[in-house]
C-alpha positions in Angstrom: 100.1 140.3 48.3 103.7 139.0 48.4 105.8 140.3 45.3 106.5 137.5 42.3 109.6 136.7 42.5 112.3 136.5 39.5 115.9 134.7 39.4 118.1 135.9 36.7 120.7 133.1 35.2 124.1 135.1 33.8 127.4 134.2 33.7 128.0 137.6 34.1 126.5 140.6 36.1 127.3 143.9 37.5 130.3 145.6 37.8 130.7 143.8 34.4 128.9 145.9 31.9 126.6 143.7 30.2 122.4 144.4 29.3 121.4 142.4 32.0 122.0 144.9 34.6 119.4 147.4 33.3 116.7 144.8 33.0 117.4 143.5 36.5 117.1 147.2 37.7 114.1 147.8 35.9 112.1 144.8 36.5 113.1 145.6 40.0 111.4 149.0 40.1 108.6 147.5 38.4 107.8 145.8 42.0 109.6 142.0 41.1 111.4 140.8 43.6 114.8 140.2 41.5 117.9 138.0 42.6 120.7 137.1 40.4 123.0 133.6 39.7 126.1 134.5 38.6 130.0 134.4 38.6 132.6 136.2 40.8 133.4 139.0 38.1 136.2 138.4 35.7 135.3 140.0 32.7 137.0 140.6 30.3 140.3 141.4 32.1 140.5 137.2 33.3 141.3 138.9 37.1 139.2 139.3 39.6 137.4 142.4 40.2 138.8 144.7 43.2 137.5 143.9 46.7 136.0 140.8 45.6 137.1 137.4 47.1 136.8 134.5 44.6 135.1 131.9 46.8 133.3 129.0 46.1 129.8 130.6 46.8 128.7 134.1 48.4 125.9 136.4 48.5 126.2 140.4 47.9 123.5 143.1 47.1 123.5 145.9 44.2 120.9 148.2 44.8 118.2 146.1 46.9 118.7 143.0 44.2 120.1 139.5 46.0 123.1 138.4 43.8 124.5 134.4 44.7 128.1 134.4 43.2 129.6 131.4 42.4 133.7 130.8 42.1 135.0 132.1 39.3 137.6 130.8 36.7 141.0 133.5 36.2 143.3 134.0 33.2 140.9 132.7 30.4 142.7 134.9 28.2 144.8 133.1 27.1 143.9 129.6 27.7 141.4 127.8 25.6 141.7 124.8 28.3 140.9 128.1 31.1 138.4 129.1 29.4 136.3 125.7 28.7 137.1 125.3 32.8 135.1 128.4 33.0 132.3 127.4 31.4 132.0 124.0 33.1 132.4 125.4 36.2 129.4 128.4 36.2 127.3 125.4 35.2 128.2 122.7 38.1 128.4 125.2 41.0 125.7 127.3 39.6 123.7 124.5 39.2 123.9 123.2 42.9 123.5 126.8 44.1 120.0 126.9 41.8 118.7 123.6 42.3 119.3 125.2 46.1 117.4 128.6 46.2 115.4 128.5 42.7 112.5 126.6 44.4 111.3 130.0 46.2 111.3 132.0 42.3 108.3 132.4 40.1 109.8 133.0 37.6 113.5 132.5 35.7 115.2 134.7 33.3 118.2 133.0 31.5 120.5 135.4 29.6 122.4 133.2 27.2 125.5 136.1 26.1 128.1 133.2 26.1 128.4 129.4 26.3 124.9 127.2 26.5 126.8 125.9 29.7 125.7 128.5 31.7 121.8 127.8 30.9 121.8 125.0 32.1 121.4 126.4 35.7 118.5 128.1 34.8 116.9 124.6 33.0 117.1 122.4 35.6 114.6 124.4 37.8 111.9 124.0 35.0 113.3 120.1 35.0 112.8 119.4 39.2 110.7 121.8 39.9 108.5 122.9 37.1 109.2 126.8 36.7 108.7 129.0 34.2 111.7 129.3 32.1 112.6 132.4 29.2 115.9 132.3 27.7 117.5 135.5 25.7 119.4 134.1 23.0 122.3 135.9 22.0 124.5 133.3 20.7 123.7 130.3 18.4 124.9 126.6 19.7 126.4 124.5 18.7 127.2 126.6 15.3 129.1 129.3 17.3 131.6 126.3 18.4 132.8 125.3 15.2 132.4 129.4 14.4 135.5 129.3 17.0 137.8 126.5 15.9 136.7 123.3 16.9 136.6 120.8 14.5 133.1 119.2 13.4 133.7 115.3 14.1 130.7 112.9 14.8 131.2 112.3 18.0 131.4 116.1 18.9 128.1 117.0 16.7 126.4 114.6 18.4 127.4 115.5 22.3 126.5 119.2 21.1 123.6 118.6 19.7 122.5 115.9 22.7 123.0 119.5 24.9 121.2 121.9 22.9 118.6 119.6 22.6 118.1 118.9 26.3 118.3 123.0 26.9 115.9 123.8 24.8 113.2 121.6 25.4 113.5 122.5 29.0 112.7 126.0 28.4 109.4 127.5 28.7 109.8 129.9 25.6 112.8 132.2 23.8 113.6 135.7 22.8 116.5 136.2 20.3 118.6 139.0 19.7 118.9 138.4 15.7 115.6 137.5 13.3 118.1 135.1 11.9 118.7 132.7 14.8 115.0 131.9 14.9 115.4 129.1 11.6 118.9 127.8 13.8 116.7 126.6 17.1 113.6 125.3 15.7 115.0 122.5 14.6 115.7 121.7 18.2 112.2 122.7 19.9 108.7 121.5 19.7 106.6 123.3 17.1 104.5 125.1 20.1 107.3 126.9 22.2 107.1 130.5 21.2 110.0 132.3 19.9 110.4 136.5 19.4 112.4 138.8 17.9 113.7 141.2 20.7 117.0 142.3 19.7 119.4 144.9 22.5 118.7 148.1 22.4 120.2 151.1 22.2 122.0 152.8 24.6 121.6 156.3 26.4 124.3 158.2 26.4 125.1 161.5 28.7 125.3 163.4 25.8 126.6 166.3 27.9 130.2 164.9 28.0 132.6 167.0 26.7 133.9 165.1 23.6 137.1 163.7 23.3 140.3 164.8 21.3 142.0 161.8 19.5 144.2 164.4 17.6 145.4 167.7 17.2 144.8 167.7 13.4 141.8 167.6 11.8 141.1 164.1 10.2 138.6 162.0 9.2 138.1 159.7 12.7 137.5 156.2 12.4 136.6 154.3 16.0 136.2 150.7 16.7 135.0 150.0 20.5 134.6 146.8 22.4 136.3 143.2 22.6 139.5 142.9 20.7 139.1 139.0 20.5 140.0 136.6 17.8 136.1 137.2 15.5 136.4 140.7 15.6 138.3 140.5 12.0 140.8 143.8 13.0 143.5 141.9 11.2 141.7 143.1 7.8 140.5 146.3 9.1 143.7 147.2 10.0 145.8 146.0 6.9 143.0 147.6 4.6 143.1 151.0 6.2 147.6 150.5 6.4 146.7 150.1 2.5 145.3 153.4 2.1 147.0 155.6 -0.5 148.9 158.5 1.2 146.5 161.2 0.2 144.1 159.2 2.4 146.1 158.3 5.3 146.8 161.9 5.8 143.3 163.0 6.3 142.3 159.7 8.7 142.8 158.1 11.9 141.7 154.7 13.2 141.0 154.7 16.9 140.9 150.9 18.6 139.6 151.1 21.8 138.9 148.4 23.8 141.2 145.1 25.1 140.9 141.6 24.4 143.1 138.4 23.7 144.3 139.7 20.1 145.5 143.7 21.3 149.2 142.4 21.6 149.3 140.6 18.1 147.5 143.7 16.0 149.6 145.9 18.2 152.6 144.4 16.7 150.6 143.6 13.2 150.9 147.8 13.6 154.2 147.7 14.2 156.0 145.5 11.5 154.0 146.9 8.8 154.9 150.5 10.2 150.9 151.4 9.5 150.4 155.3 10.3 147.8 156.7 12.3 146.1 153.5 14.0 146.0 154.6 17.9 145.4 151.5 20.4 143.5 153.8 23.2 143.1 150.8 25.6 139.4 149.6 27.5 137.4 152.7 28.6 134.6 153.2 30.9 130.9 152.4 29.4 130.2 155.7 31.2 132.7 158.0 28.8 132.1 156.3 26.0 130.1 159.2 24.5 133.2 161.2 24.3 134.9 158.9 22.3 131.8 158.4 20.0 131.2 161.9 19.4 134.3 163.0 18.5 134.4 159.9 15.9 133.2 160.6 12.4 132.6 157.0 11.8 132.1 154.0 13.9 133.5 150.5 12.6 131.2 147.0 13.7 133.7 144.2 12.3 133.5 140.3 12.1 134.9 137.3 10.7 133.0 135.7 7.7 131.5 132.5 9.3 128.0 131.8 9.2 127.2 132.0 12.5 128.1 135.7 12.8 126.2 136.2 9.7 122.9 136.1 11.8 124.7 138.2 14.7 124.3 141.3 15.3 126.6 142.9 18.1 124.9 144.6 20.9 127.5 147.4 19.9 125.6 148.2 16.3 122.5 149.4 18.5 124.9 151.2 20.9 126.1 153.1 17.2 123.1 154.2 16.3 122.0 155.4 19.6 125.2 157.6 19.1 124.0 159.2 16.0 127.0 158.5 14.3 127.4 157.0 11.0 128.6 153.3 10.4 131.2 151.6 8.8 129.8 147.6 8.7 132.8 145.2 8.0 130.2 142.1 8.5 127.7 140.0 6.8 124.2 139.1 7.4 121.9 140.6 9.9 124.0 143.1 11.2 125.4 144.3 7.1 121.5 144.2 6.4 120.4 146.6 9.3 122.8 149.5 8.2 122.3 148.8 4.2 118.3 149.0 4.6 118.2 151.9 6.7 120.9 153.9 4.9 123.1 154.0 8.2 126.6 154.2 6.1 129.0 152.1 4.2 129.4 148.5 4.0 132.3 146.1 3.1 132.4 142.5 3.0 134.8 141.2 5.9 136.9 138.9 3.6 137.7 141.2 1.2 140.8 143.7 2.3 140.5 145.8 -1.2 136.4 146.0 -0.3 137.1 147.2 2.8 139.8 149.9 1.9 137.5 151.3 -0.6 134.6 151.5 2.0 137.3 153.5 3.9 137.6 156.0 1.1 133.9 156.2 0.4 133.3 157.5 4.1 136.5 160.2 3.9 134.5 161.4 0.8 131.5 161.7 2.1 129.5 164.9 1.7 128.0 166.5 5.0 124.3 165.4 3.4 125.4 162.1 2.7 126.1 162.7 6.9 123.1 164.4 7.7 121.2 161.2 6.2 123.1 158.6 8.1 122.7 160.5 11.4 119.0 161.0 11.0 118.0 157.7 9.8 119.9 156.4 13.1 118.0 158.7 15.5 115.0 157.0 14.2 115.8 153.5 14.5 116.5 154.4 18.4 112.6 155.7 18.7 111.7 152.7 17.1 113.0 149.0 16.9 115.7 149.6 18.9 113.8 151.3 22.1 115.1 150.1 25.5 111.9 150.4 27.4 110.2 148.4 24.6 112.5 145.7 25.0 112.7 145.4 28.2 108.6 146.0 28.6 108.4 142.9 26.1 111.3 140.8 27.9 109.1 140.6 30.8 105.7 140.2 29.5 107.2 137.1 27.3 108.8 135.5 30.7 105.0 135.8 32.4 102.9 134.1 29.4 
């Protein structure tokens, strides 16, 4: 009997370091035949990865999976006109290229990270051809638009929600990655499409890395890790931990690693306000970011207060707790909730710089107990809810019913 046979729908897809890769690989050794639709890698650099060519279409391989890469758009950075193009291009050419080879798949996996666009791809085979369909939601449209600027006029409500609409009801059934975007897509689904709670899980770490040194002197570590984009709110983290009193400055450090399209401006938000100890460490390998984690007293999720990101959690707060490190949550919502409930650390609303420097001061005074709690309490969660087997186990069995 032949194998079933799954196409995955990403925008983005090893050597970019996104979830996707580990279900791919793992529904893979669970005997699927697996191929992925994606772009040329880009992320989050803009550039194109080393020794790839950015054609129009290709195929490659990563470890026995088929992978159909379509061009890719450079230097989004920067550009908000680059970075629409982006978008709009994954979903033209990746929509020829899976109206092309998507009539051969069983089944097809869409992993909405970024723009609706790039679902679209993955839709149009249940449109034409009648497949099976499962999207994992990790982003809300059309609220994540206005989340990022544009302006709510008539005519653009009513393109969006023409889109989301049309997406939607051309998909089978839906996983989402936060309980809270379950109320934000009914309204645009029929009352019989299931919809479950599978958030990301929690990554495994070599744990056998030697930890790193961020200073000679012993302080109180503070580490933020991932994107440093426009939502992730460092603007206030920064300016509330440059406000700390000088007893308090001396004793901590705030460690920014990561890259993204606002390092150059907090970088220089740094330097005009002569802040002390905040160290910009630059983008890291996923693979040694243990070291940096473990030598971290507390780990900072940040981001901005819009509505939208109030039913976000970032795939980075599972990635925390799997670290065993306590959390400093400088966001509302879903995320705020998760470490409040299970007594994972200290919380601050985002808008509030004065909240935010005293949450800072709670964690430098915390007693090793209060510690020994937080870092329990987080081992637990990764047994539990936030179990990668689990997830993926349930991802599949959803995209079969």
């Amino acid at each position: 009997m032949k194998n079933k046979k799954i196409l995955i729908v990403t925008e983005y897809f090893y050597p970019e370091e996104f979830k996707i890769n580990d279900i791919a690989l793992e529904w893979k050794n669970k005997g699927y035949d697996v191929d992925i639709l994606t772009s040329v890698p880009t992320y989050p650099q803009g550039k194109i990865y080393k020794n790839y060519k950015n054609k129009f279409y290709q195929k490659d391989n990563y470890n026995g999976i088929n992978i159909y890469r379509v061009k890719a758009v450079t230097g989004y950075r920067h550009s908000i006109f680059k970075k629409i193009l982006k978008y709009f291009t994954f979903m033209i050419l990746g929509s020829l290229i899976s109206l092309r080879v998507g009539r051969k798949h069983d089944y097809v996996f869409g992993f909405d990270v970024g723009a609706l666009t790039g679902m679209l791809p993955a839709v149009l085979l249940k449109k034409f051809y009648n497949k099976k369909v499962t999207l994992w939601i990790q982003d809300v449209w059309p609220d994540s638009i206005y989340a990022y600027g544009f302006k709510k006029t008539k005519f653009l409500e009513i393109i969006l929600d023409g889109f989301v609409k049309f997406i939607y009801r051309n998909t089978s059934n839906f996983a989402v990655s936060g309980k809270g975007f379950v109320d934000k897509i009914k309204p645009y689904i029929e009352n019989n499409k299931e919809v479950v709670y599978l958030p990301n899980w929690a990554d495994k770490f070599n744990k056998e890395l030697e930890a790193f040194i961020f200073s000679e002197d012993k302080k109180i570590h503070f580490t933020f890790a991932g994107n440093v984009g426009k939502v992730q709110n460092l603007d206030n983290v920064i300016k509330a931990f440059g406000n700390l009193a000088d007893k308090y400055i001396e004793k901590a450090q705030l460690n920014i690693i990561g890259d993204g399209s606002q390092l150059e401006s907090l970088k220089n938000l740094v330097d005009k306000n002569s802040y002390k100890n905040i160290i910009f460490w630059g983008r890291k390998s996923r693979d040694e970011m243990y070291r940096y984690f473990s030598a971290s007293d507390f780990l900072i999720v940040s981001l901005i207060d819009k509505p939208i990101f109030s039913l976000t959690v970032p795939a980075k707060v599972q990635t925390y707790i799997a670290a065993n490190k306590p959390i400093l949550a400088i966001i509302n919502g879903d995320a705020a909730d998760i470490i409040k409930d299970n007594n994972l650390g200290y919380y601050a609303k985002p808008e509030d710089i004065f909240e935010i420097t005293e949450a800072f001061i709670k964690c430098i005074k915390a007693d090793e107990k209060e510690i020994k709690e937080f870092t329990k309490n987080c081992e637990n969660l990764t047994e539990s809810i936030f179990n990668k087997d689990n997830i993926i186990n349930s991802l599949l069995e959803l995209l079969k019913r």
